[in-house]
C-alpha positions as YAML, in Angstrom:
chain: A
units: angstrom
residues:
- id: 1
  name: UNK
  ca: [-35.63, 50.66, -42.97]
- id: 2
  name: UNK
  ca: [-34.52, 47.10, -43.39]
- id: 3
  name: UNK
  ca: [-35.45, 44.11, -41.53]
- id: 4
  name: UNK
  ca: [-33.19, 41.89, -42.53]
- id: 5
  name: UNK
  ca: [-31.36, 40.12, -39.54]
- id: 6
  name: UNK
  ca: [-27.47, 40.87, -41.60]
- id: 7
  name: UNK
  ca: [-25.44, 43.38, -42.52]
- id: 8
  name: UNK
  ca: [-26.87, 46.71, -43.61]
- id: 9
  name: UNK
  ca: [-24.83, 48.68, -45.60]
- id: 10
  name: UNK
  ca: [-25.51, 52.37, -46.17]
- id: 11
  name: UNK
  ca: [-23.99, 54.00, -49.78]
- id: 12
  name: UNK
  ca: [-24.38, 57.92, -48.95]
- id: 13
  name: UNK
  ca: [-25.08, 59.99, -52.16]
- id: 14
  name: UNK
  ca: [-24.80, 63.48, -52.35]
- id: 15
  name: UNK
  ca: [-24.41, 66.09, -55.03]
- id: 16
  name: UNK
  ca: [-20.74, 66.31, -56.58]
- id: 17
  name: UNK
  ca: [-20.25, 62.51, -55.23]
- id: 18
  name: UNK
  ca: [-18.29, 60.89, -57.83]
- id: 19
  name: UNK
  ca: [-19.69, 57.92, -60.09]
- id: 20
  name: UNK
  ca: [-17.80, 55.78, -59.75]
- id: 21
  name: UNK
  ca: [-16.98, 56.07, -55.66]
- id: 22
  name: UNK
  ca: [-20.71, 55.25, -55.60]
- id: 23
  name: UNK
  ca: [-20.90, 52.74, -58.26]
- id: 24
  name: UNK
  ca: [-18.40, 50.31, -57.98]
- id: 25
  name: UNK
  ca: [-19.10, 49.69, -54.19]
- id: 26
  name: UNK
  ca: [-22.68, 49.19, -54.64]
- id: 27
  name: UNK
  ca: [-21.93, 47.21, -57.53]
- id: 28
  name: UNK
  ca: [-19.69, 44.44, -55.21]
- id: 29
  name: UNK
  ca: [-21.34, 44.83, -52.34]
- id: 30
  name: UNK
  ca: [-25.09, 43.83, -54.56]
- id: 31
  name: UNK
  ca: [-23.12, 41.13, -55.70]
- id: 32
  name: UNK
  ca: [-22.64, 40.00, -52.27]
- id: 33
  name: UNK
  ca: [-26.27, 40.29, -51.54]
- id: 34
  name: UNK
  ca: [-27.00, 37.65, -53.84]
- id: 35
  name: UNK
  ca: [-24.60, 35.39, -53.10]
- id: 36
  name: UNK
  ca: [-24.71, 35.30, -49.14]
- id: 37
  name: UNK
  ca: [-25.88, 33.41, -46.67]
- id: 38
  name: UNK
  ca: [-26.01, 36.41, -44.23]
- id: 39
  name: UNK
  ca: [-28.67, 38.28, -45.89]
- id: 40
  name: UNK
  ca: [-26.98, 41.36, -45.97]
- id: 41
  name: UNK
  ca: [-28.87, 44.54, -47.28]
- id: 42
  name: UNK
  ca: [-27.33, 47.68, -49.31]
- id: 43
  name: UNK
  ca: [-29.01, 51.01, -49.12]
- id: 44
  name: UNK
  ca: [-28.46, 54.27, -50.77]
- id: 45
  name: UNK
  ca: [-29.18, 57.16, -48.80]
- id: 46
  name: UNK
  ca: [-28.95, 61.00, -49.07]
- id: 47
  name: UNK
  ca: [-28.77, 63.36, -46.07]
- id: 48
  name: UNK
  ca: [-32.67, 64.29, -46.95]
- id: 49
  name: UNK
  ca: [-33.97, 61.49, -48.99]
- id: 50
  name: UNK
  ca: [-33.69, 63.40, -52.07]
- id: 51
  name: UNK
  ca: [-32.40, 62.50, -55.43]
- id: 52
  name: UNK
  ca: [-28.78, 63.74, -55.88]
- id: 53
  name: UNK
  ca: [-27.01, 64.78, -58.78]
- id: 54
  name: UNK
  ca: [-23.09, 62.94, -59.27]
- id: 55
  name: UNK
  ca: [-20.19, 64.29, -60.11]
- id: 56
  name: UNK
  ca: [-20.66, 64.09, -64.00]
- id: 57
  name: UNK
  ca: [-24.09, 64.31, -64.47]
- id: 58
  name: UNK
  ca: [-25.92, 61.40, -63.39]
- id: 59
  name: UNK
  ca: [-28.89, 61.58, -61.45]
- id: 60
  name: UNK
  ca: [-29.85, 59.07, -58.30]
- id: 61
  name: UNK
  ca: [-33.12, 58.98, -56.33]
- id: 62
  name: UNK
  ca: [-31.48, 57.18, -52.65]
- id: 63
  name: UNK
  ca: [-33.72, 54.44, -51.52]
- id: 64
  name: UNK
  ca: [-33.76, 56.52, -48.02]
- id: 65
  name: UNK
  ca: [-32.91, 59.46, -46.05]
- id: 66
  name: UNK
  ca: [-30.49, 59.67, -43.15]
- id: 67
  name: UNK
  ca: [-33.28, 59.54, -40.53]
- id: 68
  name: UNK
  ca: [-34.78, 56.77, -42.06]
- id: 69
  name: UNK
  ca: [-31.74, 54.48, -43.13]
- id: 70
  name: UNK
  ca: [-32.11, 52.65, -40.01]
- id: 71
  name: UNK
  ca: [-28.80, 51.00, -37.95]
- id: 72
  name: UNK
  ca: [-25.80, 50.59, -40.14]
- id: 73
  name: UNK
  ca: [-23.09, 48.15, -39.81]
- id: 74
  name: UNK
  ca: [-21.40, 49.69, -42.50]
- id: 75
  name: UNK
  ca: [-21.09, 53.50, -43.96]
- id: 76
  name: UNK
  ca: [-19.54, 54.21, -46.95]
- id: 77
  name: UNK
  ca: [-18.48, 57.90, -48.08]
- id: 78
  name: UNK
  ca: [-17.61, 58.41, -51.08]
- id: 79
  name: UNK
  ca: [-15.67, 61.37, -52.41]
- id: 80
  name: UNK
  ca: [-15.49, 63.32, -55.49]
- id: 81
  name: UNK
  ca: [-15.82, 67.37, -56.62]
- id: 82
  name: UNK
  ca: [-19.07, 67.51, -53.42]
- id: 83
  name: UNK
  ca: [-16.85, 66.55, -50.91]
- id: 84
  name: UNK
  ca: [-14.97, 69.81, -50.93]
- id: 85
  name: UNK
  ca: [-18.26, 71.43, -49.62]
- id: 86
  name: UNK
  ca: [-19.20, 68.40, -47.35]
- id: 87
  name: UNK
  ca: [-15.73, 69.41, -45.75]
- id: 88
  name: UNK
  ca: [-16.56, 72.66, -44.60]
- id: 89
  name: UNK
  ca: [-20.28, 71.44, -44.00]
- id: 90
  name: UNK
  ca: [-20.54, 71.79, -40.22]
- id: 91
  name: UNK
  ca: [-24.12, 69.88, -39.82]
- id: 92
  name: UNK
  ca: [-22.53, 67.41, -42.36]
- id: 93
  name: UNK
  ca: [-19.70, 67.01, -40.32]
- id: 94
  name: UNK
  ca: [-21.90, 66.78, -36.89]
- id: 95
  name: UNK
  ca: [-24.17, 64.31, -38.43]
- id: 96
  name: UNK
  ca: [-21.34, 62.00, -39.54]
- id: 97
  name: UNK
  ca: [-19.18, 62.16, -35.80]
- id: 98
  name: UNK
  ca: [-23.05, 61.12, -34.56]
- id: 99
  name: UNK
  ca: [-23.56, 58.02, -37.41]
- id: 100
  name: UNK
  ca: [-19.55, 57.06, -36.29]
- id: 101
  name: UNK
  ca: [-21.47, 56.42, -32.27]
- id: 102
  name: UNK
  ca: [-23.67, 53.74, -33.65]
- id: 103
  name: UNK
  ca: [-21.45, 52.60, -36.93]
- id: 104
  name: UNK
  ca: [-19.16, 49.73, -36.13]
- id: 105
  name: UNK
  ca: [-17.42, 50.53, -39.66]
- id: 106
  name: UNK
  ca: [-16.73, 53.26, -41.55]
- id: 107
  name: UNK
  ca: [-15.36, 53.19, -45.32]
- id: 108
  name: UNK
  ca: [-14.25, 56.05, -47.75]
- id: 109
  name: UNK
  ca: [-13.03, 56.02, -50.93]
- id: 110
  name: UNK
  ca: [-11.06, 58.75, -52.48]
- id: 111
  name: UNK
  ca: [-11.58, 62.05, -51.23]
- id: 112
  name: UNK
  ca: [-14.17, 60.88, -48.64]
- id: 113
  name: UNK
  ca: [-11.42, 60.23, -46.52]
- id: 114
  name: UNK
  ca: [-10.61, 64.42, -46.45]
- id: 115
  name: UNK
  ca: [-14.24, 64.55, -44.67]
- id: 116
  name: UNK
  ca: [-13.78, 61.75, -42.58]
- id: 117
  name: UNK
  ca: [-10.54, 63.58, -41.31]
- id: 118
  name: UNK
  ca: [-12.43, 67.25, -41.45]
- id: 119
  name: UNK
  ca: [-14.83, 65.51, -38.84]
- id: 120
  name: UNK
  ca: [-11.95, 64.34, -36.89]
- id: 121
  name: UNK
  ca: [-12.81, 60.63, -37.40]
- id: 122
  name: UNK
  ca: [-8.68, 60.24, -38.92]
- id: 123
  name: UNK
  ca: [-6.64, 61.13, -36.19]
- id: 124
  name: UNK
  ca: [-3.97, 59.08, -35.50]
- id: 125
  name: UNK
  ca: [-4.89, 56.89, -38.14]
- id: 126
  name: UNK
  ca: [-2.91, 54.76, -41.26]
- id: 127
  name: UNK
  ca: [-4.95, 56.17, -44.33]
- id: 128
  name: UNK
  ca: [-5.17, 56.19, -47.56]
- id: 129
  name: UNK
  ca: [-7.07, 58.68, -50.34]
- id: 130
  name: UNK
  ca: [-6.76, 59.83, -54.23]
- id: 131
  name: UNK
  ca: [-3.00, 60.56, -55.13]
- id: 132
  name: UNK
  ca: [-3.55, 64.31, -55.97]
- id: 133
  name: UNK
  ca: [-5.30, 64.87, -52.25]
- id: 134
  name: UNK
  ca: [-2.38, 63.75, -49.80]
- id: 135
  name: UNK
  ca: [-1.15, 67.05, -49.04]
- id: 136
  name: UNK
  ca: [-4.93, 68.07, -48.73]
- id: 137
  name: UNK
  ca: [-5.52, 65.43, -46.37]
- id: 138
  name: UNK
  ca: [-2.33, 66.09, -44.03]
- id: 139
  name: UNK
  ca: [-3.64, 69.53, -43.25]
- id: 140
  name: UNK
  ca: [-6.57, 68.91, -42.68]
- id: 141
  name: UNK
  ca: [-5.30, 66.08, -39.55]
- id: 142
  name: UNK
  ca: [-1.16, 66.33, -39.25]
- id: 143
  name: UNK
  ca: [-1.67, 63.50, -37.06]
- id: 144
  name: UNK
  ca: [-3.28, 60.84, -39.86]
- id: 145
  name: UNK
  ca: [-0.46, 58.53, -41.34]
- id: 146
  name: UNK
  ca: [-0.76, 58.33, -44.96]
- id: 147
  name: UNK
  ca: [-0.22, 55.49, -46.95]
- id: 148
  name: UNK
  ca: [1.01, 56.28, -50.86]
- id: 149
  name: UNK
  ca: [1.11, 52.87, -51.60]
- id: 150
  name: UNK
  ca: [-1.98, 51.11, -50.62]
- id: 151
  name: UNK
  ca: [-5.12, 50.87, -52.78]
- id: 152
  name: UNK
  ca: [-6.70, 50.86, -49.15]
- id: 153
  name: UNK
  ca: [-6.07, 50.80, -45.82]
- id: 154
  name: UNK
  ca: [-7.88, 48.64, -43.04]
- id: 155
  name: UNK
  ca: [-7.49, 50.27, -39.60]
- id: 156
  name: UNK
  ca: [-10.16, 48.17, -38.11]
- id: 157
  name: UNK
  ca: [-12.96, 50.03, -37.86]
- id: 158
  name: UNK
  ca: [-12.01, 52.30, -40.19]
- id: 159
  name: UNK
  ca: [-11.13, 51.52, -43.82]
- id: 160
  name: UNK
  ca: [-10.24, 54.25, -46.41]
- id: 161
  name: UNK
  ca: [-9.10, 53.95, -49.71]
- id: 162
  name: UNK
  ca: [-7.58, 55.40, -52.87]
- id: 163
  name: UNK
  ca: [-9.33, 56.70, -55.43]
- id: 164
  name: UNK
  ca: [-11.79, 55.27, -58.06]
- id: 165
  name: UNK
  ca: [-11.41, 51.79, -59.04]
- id: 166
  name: UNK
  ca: [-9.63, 51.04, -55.69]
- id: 167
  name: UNK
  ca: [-13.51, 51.68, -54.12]
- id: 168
  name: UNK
  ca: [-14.04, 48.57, -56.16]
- id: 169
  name: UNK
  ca: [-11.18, 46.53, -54.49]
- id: 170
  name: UNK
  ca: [-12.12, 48.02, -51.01]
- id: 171
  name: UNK
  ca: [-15.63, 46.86, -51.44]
- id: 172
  name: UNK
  ca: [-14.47, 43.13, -51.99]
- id: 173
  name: UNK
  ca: [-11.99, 43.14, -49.10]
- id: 174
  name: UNK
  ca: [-15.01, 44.39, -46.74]
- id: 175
  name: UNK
  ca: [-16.74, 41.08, -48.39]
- id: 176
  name: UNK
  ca: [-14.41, 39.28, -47.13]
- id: 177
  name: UNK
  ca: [-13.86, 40.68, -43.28]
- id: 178
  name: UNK
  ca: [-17.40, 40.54, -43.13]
- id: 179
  name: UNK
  ca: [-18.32, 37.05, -44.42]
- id: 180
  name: UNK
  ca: [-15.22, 35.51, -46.57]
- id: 181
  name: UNK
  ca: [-12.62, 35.33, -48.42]
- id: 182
  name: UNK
  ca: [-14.33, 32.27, -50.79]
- id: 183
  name: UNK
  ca: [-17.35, 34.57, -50.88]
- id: 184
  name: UNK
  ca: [-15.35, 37.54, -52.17]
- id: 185
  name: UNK
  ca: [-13.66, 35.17, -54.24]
- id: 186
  name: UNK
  ca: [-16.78, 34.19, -55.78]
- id: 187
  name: UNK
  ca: [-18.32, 37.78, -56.23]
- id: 188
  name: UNK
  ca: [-15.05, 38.80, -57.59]
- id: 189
  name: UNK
  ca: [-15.19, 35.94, -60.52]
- id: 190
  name: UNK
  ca: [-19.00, 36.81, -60.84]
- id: 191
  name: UNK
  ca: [-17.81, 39.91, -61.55]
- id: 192
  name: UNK
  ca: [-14.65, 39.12, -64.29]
- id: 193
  name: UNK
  ca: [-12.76, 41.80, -62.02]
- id: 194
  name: UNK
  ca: [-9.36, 40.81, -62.48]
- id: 195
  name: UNK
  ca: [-7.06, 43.11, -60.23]
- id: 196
  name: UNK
  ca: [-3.12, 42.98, -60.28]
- id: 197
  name: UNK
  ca: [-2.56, 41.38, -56.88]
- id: 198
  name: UNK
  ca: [-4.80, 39.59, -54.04]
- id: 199
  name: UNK
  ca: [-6.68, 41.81, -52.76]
- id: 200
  name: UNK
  ca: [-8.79, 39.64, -50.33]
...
């Protein structure tokens, strides 16, 4: 879909995806867009291309579908109340262990990690997710290694993190693996977000 030589970034939406999982990554990672030299691109997508309805009522028409999203150097799954249904969601769960082939980097934030895990794309990993969904998580994959004290967790090419405003912080350390810290600097004063530690 893009043709953009940079990053493309791909925001799934779904129905029962919380707000603010989608939000405040798309919000930073915009941001970024305008401030970087790497012409990066974020899309938001939906399995089918159709509009979605969030967690709390708010309505989003994606930009794309899954089959049209093109190449992604980034995924990012959110979680919220939908994710429970994406876990047991056997073509979801196909179609996401098939994305993972061709997706250098894969992000959750909150519950997303469960159906990360549910698709087996956890195991043996540090993670992180929401507070209330670590015993969830470690049934799903005994073998992840959960982290209760990280806003989010960088395994490389996976990154996970804990749940709603933490998407936020997650979204500005991916700024700044995949261009800079000054740049996340920057998009983080653009912002005013003022978090309690460095978070680049």
């Amino acid at each position: 879909m893009t043709t953009n030589a940079g990053p493309h970034i791909g925001i799934l939406v779904f129905d029962g995806a919380e707000e603010l999982d989608v939000a405040g990554p798309f919000v930073v990672l915009s941001a970024w867009v305008a401030r970087s030299a790497l012409q990066p691109t974020v899309t938001t997508f939906s399995r089918d291309g159709g509009g979605v309805r969030l967690a709390h009522g708010l309505r989003v028409v994606p930009a794309a579908g899954a089959d049209d999203v093109g190449p992604l150097h980034l995924l990012v799954h959110p979680g919220g109340i939908g994710a429970g249904a994406l876990r047991a969601d056997r073509s979801h769960l196909e179609w996401l262990r098939s994305a993972r082939t061709t997706t250098p980097l894969v992000a959750s934030v909150c519950t997303g990690a469960l159906v990360l895990a549910a698709a087996g794309l956890l195991a043996g990993r540090p993670v992180t997710t929401h507070r209330d969904h670590y015993d969830e998580l470690a049934e799903i994959d005994p073998s992840v290694v959960i982290d209760t004290e990280a806003r989010y967790v960088d395994d490389g090419d996976v990154v996970t993190s804990a749940g709603g405003v933490a998407g936020f912080d997650m979204a500005l350390h991916l700024v700044a693996r995949l261009e800079s810290r000054a740049v996340a600097q920057a998009v983080r004063d653009d912002l005013r977000h003022e978090p309690g530690a460095d978070l680049l």
